[in-house]
C-alpha positions as CSV (number, residue, x, y, z in Angstrom):
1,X,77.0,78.8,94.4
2,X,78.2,78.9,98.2
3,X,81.2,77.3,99.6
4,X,82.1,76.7,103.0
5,X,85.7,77.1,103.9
6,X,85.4,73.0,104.6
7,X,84.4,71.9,101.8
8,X,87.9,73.0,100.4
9,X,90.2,71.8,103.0
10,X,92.6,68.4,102.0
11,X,95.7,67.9,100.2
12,X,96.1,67.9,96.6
13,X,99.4,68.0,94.5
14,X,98.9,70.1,91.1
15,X,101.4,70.2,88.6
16,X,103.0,73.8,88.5
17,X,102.3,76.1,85.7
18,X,105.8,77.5,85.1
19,X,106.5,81.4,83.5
20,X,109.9,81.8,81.5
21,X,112.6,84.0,83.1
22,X,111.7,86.3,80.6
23,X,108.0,87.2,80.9
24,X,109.1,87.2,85.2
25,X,111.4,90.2,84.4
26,X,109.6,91.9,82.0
27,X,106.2,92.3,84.6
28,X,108.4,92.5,87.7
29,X,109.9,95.6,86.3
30,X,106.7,97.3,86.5
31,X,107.1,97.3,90.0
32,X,110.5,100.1,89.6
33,X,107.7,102.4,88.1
34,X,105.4,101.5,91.5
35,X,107.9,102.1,93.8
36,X,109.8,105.0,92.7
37,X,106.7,106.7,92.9
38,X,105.7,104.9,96.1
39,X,108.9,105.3,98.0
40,X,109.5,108.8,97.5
41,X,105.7,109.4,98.5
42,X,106.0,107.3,101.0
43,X,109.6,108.5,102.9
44,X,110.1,112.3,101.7
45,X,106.4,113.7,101.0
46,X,105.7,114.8,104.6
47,X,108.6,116.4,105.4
48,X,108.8,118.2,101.7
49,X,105.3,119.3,102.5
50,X,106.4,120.8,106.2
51,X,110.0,121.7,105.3
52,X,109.7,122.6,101.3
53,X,105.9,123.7,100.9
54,X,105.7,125.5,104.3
55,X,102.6,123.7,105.0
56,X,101.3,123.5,108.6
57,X,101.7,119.9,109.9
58,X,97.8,119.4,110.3
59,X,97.1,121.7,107.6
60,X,99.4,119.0,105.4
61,X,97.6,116.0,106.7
62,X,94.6,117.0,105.6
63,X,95.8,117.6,102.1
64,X,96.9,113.9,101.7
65,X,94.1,112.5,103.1
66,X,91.6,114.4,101.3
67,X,93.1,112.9,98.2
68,X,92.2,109.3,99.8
69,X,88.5,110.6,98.9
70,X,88.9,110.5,95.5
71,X,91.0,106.7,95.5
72,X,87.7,105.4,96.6
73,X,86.4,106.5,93.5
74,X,88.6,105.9,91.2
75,X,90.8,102.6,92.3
76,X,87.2,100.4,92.3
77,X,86.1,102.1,88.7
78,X,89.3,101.7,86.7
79,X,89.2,98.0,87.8
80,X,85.9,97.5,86.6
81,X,86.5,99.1,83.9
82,X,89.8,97.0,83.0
83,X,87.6,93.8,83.7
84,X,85.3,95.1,80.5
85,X,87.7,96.3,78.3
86,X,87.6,94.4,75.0
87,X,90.4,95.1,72.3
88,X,92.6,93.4,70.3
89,X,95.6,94.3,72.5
90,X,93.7,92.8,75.7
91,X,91.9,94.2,78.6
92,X,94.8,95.7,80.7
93,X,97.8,96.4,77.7
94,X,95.7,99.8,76.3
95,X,96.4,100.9,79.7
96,X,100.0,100.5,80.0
97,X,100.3,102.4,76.5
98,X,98.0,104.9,76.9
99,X,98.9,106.3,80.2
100,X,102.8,105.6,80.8
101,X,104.1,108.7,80.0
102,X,101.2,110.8,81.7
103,X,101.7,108.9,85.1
104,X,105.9,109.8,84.7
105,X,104.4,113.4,84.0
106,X,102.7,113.2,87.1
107,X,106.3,113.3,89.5
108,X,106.5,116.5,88.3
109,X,103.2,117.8,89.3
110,X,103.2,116.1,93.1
111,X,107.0,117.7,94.0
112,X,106.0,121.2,92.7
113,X,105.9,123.8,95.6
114,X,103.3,126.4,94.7
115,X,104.4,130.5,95.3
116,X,101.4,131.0,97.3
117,X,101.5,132.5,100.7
118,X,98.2,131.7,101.9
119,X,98.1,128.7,103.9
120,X,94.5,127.6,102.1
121,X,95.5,128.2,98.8
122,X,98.7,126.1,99.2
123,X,96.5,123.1,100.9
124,X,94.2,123.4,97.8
125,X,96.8,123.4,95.0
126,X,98.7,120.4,96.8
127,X,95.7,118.2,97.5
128,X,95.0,119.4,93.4
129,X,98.2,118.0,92.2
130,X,97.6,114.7,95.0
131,X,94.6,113.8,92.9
132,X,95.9,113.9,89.4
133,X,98.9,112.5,90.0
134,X,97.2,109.8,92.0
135,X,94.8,109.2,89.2
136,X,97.6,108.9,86.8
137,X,99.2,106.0,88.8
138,X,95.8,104.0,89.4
139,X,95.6,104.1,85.5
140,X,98.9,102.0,85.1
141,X,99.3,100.4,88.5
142,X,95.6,98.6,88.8
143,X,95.8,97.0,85.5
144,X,99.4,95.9,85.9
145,X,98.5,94.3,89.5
146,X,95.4,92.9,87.4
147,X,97.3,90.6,85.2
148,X,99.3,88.8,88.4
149,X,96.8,85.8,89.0
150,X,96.1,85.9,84.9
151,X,99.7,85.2,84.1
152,X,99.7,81.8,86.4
153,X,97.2,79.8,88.8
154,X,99.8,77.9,90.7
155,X,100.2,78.9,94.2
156,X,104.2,78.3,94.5
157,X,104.8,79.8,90.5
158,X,102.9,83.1,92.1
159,X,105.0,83.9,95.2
160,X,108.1,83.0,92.1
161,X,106.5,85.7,90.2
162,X,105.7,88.3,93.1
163,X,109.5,87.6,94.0
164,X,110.9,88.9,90.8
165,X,108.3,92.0,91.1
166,X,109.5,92.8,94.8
167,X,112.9,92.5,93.4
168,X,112.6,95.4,91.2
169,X,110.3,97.2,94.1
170,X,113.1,97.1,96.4
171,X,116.0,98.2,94.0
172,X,113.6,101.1,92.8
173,X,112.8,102.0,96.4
174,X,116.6,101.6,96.9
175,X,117.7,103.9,94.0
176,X,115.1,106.4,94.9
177,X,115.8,106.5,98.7
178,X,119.7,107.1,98.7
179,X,119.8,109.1,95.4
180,X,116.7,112.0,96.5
181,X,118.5,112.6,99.8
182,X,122.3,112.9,98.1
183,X,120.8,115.2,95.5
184,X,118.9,117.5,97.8
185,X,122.7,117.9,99.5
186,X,124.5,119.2,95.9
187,X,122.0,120.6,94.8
188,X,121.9,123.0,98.2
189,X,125.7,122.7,98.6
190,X,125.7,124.4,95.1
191,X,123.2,127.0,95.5
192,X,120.4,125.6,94.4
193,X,116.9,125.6,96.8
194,X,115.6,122.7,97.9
195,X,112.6,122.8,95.6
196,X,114.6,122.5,92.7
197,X,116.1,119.3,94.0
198,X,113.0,117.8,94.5
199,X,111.7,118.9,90.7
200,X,115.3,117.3,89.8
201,X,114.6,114.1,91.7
202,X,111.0,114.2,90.1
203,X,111.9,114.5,86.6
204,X,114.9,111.6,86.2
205,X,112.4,109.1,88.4
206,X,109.4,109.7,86.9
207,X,110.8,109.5,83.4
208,X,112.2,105.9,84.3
209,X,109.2,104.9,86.0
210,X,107.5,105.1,82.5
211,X,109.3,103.4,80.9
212,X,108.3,99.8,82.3
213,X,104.9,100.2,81.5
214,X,105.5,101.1,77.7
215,X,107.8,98.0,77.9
216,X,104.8,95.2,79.4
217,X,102.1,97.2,76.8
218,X,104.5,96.7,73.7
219,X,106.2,92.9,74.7
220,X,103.6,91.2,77.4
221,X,100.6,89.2,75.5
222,X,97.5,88.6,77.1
223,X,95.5,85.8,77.8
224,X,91.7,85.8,76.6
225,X,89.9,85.6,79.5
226,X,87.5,82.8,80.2
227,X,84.1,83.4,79.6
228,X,82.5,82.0,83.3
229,X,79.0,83.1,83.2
230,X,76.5,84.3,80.5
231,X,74.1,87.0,80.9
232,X,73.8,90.7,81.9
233,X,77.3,91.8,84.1
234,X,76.2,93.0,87.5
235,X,76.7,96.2,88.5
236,X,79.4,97.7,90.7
237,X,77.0,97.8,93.6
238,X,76.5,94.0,93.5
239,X,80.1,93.9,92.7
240,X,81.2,95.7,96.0
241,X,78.8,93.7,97.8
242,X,80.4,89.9,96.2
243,X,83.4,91.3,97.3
244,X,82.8,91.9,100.6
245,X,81.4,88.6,100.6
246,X,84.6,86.7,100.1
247,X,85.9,85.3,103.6
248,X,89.2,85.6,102.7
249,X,89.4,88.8,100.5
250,X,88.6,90.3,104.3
251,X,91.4,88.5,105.8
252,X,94.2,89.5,103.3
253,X,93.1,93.3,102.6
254,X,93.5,93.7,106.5
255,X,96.6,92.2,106.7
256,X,97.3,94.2,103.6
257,X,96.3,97.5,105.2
258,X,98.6,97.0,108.5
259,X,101.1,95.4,106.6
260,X,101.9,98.8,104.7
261,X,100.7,101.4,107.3
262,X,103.3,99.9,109.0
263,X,105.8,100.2,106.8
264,X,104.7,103.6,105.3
265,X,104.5,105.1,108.9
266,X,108.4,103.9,109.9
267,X,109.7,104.9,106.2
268,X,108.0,108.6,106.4
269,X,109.0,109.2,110.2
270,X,112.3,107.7,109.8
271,X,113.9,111.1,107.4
272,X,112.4,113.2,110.6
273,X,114.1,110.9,113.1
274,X,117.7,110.8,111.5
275,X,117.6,114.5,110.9
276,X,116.1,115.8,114.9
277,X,117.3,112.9,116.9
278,X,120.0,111.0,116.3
279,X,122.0,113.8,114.0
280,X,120.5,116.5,116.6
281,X,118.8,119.1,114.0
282,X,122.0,118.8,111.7
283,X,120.2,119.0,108.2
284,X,122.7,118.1,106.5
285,X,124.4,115.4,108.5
286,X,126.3,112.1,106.8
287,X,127.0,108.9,107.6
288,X,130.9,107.0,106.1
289,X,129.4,103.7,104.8
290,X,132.4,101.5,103.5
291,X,134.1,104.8,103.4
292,X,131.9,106.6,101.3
293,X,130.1,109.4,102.9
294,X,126.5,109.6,101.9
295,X,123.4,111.8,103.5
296,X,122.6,110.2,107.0
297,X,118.6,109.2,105.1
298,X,121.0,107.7,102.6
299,X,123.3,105.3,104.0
300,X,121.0,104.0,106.8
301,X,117.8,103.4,103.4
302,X,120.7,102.8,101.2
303,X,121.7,99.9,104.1
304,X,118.3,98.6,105.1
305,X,117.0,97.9,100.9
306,X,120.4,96.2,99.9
307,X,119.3,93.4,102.7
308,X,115.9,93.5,101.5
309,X,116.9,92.8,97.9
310,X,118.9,90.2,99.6
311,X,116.9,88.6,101.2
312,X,113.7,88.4,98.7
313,X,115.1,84.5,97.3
314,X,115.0,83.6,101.0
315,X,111.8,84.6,101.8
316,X,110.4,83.1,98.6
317,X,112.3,79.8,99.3
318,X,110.9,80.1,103.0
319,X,107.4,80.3,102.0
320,X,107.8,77.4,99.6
321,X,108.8,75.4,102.3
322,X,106.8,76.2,105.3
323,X,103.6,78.3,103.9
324,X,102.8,82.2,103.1
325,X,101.7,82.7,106.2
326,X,103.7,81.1,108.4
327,X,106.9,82.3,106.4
328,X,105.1,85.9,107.0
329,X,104.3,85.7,110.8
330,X,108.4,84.7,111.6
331,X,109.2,88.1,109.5
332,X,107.2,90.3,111.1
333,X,107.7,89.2,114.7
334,X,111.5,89.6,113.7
335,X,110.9,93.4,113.0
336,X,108.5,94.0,116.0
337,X,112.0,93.4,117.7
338,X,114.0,96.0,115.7
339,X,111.3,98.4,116.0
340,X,111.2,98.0,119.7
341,X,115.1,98.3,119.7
342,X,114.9,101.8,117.5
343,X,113.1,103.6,121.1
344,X,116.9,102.8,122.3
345,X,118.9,104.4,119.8
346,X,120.3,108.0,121.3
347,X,121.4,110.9,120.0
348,X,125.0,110.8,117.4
349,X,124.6,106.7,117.6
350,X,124.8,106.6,113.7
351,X,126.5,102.8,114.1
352,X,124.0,101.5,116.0
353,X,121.0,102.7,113.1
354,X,123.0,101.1,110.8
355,X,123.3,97.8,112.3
356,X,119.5,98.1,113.1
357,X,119.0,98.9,109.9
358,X,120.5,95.4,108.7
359,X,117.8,93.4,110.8
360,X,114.9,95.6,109.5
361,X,116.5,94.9,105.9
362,X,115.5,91.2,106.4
363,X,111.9,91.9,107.7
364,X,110.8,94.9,105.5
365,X,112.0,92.1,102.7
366,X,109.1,89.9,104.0
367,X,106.8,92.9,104.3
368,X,107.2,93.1,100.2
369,X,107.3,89.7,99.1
370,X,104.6,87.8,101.1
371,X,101.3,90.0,101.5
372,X,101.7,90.7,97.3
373,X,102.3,86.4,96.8
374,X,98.9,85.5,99.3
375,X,96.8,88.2,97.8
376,X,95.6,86.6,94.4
377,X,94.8,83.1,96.1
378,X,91.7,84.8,97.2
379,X,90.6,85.2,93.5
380,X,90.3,81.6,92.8
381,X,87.6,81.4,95.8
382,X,85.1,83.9,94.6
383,X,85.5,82.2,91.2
384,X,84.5,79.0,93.1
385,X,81.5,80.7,94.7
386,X,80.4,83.6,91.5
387,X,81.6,81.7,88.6
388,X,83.4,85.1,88.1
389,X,86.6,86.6,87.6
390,X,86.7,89.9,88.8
391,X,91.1,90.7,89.0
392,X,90.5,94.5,88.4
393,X,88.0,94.9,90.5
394,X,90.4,93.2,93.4
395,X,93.0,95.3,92.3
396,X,91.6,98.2,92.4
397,X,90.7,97.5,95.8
398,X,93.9,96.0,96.7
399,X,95.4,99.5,95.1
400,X,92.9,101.6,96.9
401,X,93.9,100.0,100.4
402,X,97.6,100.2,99.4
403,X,97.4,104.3,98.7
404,X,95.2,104.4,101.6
405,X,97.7,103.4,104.2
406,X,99.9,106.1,103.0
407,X,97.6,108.7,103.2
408,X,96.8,107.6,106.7
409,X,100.2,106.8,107.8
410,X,100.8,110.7,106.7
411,X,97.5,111.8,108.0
412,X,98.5,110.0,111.7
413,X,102.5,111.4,111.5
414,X,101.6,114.9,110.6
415,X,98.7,115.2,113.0
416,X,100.8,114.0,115.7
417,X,103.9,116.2,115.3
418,X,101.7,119.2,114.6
419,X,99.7,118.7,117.6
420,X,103.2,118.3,119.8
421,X,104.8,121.5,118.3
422,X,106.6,120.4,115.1
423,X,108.1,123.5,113.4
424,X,109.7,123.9,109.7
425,X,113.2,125.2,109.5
426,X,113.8,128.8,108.0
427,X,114.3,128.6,104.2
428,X,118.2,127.9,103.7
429,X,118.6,126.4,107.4
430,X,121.1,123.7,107.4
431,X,120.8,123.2,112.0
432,X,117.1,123.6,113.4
433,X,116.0,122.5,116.5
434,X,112.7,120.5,117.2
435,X,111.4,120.7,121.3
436,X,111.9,118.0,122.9
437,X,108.0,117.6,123.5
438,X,108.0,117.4,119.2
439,X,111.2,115.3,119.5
440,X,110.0,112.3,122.0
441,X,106.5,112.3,119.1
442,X,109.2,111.4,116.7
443,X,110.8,108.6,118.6
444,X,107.4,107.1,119.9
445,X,106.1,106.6,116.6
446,X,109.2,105.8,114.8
447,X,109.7,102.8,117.1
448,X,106.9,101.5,119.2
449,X,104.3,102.9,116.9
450,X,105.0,100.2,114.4
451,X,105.8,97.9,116.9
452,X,101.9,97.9,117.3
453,X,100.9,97.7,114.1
454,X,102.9,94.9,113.1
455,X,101.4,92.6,116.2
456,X,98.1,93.5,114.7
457,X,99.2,91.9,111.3
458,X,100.7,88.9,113.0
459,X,97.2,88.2,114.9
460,X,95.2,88.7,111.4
461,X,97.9,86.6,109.4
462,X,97.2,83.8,111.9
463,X,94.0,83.5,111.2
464,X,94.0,84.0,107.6
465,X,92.1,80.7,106.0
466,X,93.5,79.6,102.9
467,X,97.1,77.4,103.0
468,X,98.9,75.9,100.0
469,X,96.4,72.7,101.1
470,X,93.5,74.3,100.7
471,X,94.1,76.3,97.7
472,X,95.2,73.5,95.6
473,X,91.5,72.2,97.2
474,X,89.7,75.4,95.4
475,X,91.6,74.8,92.0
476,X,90.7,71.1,91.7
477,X,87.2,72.2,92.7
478,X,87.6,74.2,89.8
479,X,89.1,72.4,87.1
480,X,86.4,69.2,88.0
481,X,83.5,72.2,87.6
482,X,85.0,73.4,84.0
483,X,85.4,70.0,83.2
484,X,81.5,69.0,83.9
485,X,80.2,72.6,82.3
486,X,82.3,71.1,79.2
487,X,80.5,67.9,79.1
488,X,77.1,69.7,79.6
489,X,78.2,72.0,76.7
């Protein structure tokens, strides 16, 4: 059945379909298992592969991105395959229970620095342990992304929902970024290399990012899912193609994709640019916050999540009552600013970072919150025009394009400082010096780099077609459809 994007625009109030406070926390929290992973993949990978591994900068990029070969295999298929599953715990809770504690394994794996000394044989071992451990996390994360739009329809109740998951993202990210940086400094301070800090960082977060994921598969209960269409499931081909097909799918994967390259290029460049430019090669260089004194990378990620936490229950009141979008597109012109601002800071001006750091709190908050909440309105439309519902295969995609932008973001950084003379510190260094050809690559695509990328997503986000009007259009489309195959049956 095909639907133009007309034939769903008007104004219809639904009444919302509200989730207790309870089941809210209980799937949010699956998000501190996402992002501990995600955030100390996304901020300290590069420079442990540079700094820890002794990986040539290009040699490194190539490594990550390789491992982006494999996501396009296995992101698509482990949705499908979650779509299909049929068991008397549900399609997505086997999972969660199954593959928990192998995915809190996997930390272990990702932040081990191989003895090797031949450049090749280090790049094969770390794009190795890239794969597995990724394949671990697409095994919990795409069926826990899965069962957002099958917990609730309602277009307000799902940026509620997405709130309380981006709330757990952002303290997990928060945790993760000030405690990996403090623990690298005692650890060194007491003898210890830096590899072991990282395998020490590894092991506490990737044992409490399990644990969320046993907790959904043991208390979460799953709805049966509705049986929309009879006959022989298509196969992946023609569900690739269906997917392609949907108008607005396209619209919020791009937005998606420069949403978090954005984000994953500043968060990865930013330990490079604390360290070389503003603390001027000092390694191990702090910052007194409230007169505590923390690792630089600390205090200034320590600053800029607290305001993101913050600020999530503004965002999600703003979008309630203005629109996703629109709440979106205020955010991230607000941090095109601060990143244009960031090209100003100098050398040794740690107060300045930090006060930066407070606006780009309040925008990366908006970066969390909104592209998760619009995402799973497009599912509702290619039900209205398949008669299907296809979450895991959207998810997987969605999860795809999410690890995706990391591996490019590091792909991009690392290309780019290798190519302008990036060198790793000795083993044991705590002062290096970068040139200042390597040092102005840094800056450039710390600041104005993202600056780009987050006018990009502004553009896309403006055009993006469905509103709260429009999507309340789709579900009484819906519900008047199920109501006349009722009759018929």
């Amino acid at each position: 059945m095909a639907v133009s994007q007309e034939a769903v625009v008007g104004t219809v109030h639904e009444p919302a379909v509200r989730l207790s406070r309870w089941t809210k926390l209980v799937y949010g929290s699956g998000d501190w298992g996402m992002a501990s992973f995600g955030t100390l993949r996304q901020i300290f990978y590069a420079i442990f592969l540079t700094d820890v591994v002794g990986l040539d900068a290009r040699l490194a990029s190539v490594a990550a991105l390789v491992g982006v070969v494999w996501d396009a295999i296995n992101d698509p298929l482990v949705g499908s395959l979650s779509d299909r599953v049929r068991t008397r715990l549900g399609r997505r809770r086997p999972f969660l229970l199954i593959f928990a504690i192998p995915f809190g394994l996997s930390f272990l794996l990702l932040w081990w620095a191989p003895p090797w000394q031949s450049q090749i044989a280090l790049a094969a071992t770390v794009t190795l342990a890239f794969m597995i451990s990724d394949t671990m996390q697409t095994l919990v994360t795409v069926p826990f992304l899965s069962l957002t739009p099958e917990l609730t329809p309602d277009y307000d109740e799902r940026t509620s929902l997405t709130g309380y998951r981006i709330a757990f993202n952002l303290l997990a990210s928060l945790a993760t970024a000030v405690a990996a940086p403090a623990i690298q400094d005692a650890m060194i301070n007491a003898g210890y290399t830096a590899q072991q800090g990282y395998m020490l960082t590894a092991a506490l977060f990737g044992g409490l990012a399990a644990l969320p994921f046993l907790l959904m598969g043991i208390v979460l209960r799953e709805q049966a899912p509705p049986e929309l269409v009879e006959g022989p499931s298509p196969s992946l081909a023609d569900l690739m193609r269906n997917l392609w097909a949907n108008v607005p799918f396209r619209f919020a994967a791009l937005l998606y994709m420069l949403n978090w390259i954005t984000f994953d290029l500043v968060a990865l460049m930013l330990p490079f640019f604390l360290v070389y430019w503003v603390a001027g090669g000092n390694l191990l260089a702090t910052a007194n916050l409230f007169g505590v004194e923390l690792a630089l990378e600390s205090a200034v990620f320590a600053v800029l999540l607290v305001v993101a936490v913050v600020a999530v229950p503004f965002w999600t009141w703003l979008s309630g009552r203005l629109d996703k979008r629109d709440a979106y597109i205020l955010g991230m012109l607000a941090w095109g600013v601060v990143q244009l601002a960031i090209f100003s800071i100098q050398p040794g001006q740690t107060t300045y970072i930090l006060i930066l750091a407070i606006f780009a709190g309040l925008s990366v908050s908006t970066a969390h919150v909104l592209p998760d909440a619009i995402f799973p309105d497009v599912l509702e439309w290619d039900e209205l025009r398949t008669r299907r519902r296809e979450e895991g295969l959207y998810y997987g995609a969605k999860n795809f394009i999410r690890k995706l932008t990391g591996a490019l973001a590091i792909f991009l950084a690392l290309q780019v400082l290798g190519w302008f003379g990036y060198r790793s510190p000795p083993e044991g260094a705590t002062n290096f010096q970068q040139s200042r050809v390597a040092l102005q690559a840094i800056r450039w695509l710390t600041g104005p780099g993202g600056a780009v990328l987050l006018i990009s997503a502004v553009v896309v986000a403006w055009f993006y077609p469905i509103t709260r009007e429009r999507h309340s259009r789709i579900r009484r489309l819906l519900a008047r459809r199920r109501a006349q195959d009722d009759e018929r049956s």
